[in-house]
KEKE-3310 file (N, C-alpha, C; in steps of 0.2 Angstrom, whole numbers, plus 5000, padded with zeros to 4 digits):
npx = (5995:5994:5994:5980:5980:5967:5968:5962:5963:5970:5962:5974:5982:5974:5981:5989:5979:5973:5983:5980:5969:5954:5948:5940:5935:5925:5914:5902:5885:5870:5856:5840:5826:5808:5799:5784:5782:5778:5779:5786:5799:5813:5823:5838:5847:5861:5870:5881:5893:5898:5907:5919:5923:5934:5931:5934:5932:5941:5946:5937:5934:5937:5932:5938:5950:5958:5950:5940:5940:5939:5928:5919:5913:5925:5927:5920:5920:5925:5939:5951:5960:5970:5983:5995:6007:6013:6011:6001:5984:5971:5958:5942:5930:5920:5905:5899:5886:5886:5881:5870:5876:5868:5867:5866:5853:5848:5848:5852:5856:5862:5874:5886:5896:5906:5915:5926:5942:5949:5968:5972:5980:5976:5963:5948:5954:5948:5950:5941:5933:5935:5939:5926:5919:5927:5922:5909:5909:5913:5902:5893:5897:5894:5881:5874:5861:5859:5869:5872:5877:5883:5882:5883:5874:5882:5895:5894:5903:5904:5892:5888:5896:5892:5879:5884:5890:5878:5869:5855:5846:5838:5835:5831:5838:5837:5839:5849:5862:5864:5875:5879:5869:5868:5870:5865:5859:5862:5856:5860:5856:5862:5856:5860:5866:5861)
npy = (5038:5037:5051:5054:5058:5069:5072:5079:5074:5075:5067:5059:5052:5039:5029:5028:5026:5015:5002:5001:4989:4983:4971:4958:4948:4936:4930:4932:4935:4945:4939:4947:4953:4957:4966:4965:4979:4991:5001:4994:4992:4986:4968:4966:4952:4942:4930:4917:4911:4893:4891:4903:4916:4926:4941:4953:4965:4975:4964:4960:4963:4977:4985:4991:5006:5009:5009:5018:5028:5029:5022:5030:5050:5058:5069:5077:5071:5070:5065:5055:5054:5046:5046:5041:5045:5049:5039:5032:5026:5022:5028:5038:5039:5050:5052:5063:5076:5065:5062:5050:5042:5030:5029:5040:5044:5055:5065:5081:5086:5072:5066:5050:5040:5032:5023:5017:5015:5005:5003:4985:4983:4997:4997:4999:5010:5022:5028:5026:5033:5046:5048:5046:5059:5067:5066:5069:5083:5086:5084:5091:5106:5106:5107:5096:5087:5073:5062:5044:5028:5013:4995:4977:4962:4953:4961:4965:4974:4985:4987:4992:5001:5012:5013:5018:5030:5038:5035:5029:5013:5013:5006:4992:4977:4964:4957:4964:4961:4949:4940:4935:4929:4926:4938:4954:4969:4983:5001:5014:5030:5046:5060:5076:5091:5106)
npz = (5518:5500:5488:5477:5461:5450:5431:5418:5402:5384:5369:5364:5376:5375:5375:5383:5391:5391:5396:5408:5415:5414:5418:5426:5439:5440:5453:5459:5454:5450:5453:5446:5451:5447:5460:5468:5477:5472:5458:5444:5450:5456:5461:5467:5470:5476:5470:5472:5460:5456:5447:5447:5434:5425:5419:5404:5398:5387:5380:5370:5353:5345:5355:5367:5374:5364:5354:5353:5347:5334:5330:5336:5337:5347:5350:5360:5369:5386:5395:5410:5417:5432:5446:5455:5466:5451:5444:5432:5440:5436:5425:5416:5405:5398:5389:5378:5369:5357:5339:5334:5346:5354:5367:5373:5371:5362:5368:5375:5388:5395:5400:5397:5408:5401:5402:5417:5424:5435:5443:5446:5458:5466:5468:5481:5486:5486:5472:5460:5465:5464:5453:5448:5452:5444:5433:5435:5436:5424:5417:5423:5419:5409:5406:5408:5413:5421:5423:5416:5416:5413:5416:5421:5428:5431:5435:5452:5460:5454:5453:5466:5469:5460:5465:5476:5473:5471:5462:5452:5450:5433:5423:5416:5405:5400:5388:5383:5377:5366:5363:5375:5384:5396:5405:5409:5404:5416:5420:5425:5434:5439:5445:5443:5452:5454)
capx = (5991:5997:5989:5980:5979:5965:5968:5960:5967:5969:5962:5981:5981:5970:5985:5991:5973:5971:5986:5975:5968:5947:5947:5939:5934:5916:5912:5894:5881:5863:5848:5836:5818:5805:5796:5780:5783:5781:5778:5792:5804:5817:5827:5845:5848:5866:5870:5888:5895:5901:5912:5921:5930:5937:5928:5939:5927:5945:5947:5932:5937:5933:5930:5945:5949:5961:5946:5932:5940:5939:5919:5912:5917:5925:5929:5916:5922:5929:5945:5954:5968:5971:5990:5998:6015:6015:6011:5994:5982:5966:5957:5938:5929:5914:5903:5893:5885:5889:5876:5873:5877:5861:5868:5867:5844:5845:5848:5860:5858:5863:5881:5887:5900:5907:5921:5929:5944:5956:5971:5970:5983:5972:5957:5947:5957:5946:5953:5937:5926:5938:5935:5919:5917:5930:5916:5903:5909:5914:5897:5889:5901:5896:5876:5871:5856:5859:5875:5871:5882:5879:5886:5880:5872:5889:5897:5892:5907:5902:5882:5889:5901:5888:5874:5887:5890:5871:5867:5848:5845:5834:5832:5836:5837:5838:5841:5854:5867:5862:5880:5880:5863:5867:5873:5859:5860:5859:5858:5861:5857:5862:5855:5865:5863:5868)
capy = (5037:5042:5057:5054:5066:5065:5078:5078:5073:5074:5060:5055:5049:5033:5021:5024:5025:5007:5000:5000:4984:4982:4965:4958:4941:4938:4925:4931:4938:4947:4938:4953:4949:4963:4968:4965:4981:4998:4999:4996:4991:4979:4967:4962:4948:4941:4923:4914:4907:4888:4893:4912:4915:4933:4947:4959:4969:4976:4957:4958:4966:4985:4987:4995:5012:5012:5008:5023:5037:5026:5021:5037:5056:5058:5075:5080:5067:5069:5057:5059:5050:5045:5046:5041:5047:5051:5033:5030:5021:5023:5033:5037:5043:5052:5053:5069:5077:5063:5061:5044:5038:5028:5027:5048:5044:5058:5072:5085:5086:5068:5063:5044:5037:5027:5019:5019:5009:5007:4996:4980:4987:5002:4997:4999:5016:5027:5032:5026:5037:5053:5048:5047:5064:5072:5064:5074:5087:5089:5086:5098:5110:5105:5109:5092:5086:5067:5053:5039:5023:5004:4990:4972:4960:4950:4966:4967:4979:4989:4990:4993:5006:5017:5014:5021:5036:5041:5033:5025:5010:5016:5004:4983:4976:4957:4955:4967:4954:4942:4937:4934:4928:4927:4945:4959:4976:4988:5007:5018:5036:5051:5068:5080:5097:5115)
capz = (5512:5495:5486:5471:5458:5443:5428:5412:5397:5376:5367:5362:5379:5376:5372:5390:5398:5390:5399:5415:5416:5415:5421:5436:5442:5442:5456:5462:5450:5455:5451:5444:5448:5447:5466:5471:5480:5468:5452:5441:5458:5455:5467:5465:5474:5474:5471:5471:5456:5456:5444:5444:5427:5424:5415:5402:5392:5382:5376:5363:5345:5343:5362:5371:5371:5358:5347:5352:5342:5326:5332:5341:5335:5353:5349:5362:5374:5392:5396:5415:5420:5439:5447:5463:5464:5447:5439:5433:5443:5435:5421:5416:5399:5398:5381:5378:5363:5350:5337:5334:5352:5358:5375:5375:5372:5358:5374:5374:5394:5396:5399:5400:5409:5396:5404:5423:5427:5442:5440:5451:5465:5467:5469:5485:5489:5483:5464:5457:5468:5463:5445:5447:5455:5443:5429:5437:5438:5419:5415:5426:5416:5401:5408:5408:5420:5422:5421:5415:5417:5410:5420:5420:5433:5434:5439:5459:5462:5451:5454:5474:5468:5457:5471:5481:5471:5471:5457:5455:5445:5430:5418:5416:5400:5400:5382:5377:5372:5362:5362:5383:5385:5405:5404:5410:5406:5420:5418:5432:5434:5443:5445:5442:5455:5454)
cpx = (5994:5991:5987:5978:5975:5967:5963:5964:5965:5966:5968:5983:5981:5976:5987:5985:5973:5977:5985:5971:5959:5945:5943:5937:5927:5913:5904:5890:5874:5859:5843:5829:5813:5799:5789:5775:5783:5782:5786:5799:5808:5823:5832:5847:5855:5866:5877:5888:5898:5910:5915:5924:5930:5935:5932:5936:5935:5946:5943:5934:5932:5930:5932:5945:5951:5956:5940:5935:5939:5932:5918:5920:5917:5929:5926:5915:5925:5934:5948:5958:5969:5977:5990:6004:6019:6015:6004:5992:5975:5962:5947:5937:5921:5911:5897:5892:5888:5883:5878:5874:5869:5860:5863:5857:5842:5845:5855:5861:5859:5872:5880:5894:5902:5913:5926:5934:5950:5961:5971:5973:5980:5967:5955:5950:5956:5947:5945:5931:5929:5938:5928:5915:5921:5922:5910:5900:5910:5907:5892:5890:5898:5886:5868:5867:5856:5866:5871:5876:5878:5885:5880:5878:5880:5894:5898:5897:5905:5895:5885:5893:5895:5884:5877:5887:5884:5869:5860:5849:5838:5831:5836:5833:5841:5840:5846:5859:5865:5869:5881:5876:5864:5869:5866:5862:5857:5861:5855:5862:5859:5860:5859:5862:5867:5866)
cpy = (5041:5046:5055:5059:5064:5073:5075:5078:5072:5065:5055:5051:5040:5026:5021:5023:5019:5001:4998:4995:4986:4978:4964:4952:4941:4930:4927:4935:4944:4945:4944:4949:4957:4962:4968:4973:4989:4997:5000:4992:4984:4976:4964:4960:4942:4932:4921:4910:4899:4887:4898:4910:4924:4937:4953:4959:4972:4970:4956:4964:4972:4988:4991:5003:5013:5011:5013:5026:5032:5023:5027:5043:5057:5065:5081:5077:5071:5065:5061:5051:5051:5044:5046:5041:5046:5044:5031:5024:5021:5028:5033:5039:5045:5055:5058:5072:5074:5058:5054:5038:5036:5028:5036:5047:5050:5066:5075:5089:5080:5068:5054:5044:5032:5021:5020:5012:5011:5002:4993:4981:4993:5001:4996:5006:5023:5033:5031:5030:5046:5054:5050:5055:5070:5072:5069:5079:5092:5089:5090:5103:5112:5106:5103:5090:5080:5064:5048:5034:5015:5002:4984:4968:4956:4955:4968:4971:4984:4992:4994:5002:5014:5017:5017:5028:5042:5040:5028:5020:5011:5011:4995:4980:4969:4954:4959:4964:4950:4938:4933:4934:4928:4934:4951:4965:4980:4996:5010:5025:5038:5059:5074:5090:5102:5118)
cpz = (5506:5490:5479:5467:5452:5438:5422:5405:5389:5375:5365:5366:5380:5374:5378:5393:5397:5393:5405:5412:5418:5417:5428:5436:5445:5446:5460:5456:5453:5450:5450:5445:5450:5455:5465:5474:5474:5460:5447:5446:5455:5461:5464:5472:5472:5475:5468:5465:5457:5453:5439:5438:5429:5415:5409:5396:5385:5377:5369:5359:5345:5350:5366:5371:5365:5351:5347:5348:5334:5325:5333:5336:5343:5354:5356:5369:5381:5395:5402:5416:5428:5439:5454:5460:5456:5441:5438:5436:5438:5427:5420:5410:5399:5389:5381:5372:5358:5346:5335:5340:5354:5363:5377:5374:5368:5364:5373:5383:5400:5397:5400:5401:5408:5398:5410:5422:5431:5441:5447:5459:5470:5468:5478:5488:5488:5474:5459:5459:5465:5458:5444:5447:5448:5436:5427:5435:5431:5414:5417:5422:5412:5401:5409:5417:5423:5419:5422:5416:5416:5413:5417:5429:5437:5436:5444:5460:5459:5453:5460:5474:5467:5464:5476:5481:5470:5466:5458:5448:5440:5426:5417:5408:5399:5392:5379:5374:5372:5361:5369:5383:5394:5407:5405:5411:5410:5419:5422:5430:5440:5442:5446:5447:5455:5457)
residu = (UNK:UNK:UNK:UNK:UNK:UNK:UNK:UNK:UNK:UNK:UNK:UNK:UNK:UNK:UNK:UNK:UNK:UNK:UNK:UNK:UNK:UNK:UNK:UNK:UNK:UNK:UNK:UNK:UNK:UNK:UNK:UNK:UNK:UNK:UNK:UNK:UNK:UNK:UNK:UNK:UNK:UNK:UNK:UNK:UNK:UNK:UNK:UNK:UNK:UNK:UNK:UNK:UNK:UNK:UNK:UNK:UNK:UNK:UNK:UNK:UNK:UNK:UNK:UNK:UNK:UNK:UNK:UNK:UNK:UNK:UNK:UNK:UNK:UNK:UNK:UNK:UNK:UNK:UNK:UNK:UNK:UNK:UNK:UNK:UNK:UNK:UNK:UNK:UNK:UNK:UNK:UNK:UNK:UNK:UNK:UNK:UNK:UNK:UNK:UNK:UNK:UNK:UNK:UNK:UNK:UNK:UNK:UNK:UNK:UNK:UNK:UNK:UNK:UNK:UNK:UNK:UNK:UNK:UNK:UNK:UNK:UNK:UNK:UNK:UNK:UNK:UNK:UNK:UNK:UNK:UNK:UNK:UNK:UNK:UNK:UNK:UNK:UNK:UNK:UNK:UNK:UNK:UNK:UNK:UNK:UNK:UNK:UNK:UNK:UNK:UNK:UNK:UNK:UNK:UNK:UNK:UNK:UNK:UNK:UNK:UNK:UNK:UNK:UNK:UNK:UNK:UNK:UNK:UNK:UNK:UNK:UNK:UNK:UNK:UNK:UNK:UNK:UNK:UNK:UNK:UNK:UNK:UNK:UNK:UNK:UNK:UNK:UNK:UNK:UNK:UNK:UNK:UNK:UNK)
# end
């Protein structure tokens, strides 16, 4: 098994982080319906697509990474770079103390996990759990009490992934893109302990 190494990295970075690939193939979705069961409780129940297409959040204008530092003061950011034998595989960005950020809810013991990706040869072998972790760990540092992360219902690798890393589904927002009407915003927390 080859060794992956994640470090941390300058903003100036963000031209090779964006060279990793955020694509993915979305061939099953989750149905969101609200439980019966617990006030608030939400069920995500998967349902196969007739017909997958391919997801690539970098593809829409002013999205990518080469375009935060020119949107957000990322001054205050976090960026980590993943490596197998010294060729990236992977990279994550973490958004902390930046006035202005809605995602961040006005908290200065919030972080977001603004951005994980694994390039497609990689994935499955652990690099986005070791992201995740490095993530953590920089917002632990940094004295924050909760990660935050937004995903989407067409995501289920993603949802499975976070729910993996101990992350709770906090909040569902069926109307966040008005440009993707079949698109539901999910927002995953984790508690952060010291």
């Amino acid at each position: 098994m080859v060794k992956i190494e994640v470090t941390e990295e300058p903003v100036k970075a963000l031209g090779q982080y964006a060279s990793i690939s955020i694509a993915y193939e979305v061939c099953r979705v989750f149905d969101v319906m609200a439980s019966s069961v617990g006030r608030g409780a939400t069920i995500l129940s998967e349902r196969t697509l007739a017909s997958p297409y391919i997801k690539d959040y970098d593809a829409t204008e002013g999205e990518g990474p080469i375009s935060w530092s020119v949107r957000f003061d990322v001054s205050t950011w976090g960026f980590f770079g993943a490596y197998a034998e010294g060729r990236r595989v992977g990279g994550a960005a973490v958004a902390f103390n930046t006035p202005g950020l809605d995602m961040l809810e006005g908290r200065d013991d919030l972080a977001v996990l603004w951005d994980i990706r694994v390039s497609p040869a990689a994935r499955g072998r652990g690099v986005g759990s070791l992201l995740f972790q490095a993530a953590e760990m920089w917002a632990k540092s940094r004295g924050c009490r909760q990660l935050k992360v937004e995903t989407q219902n067409i995501n289920i690798p993603a949802c499975k992934f976070y729910a993996r890393q101990g992350c709770v589904l906090g909040t569902v927002n069926q109307f966040a893109y008005p440009e993707y009407p079949d698109e539901i915003q999910l927002l995953w927390y984790k508690d952060l302990s010291y």
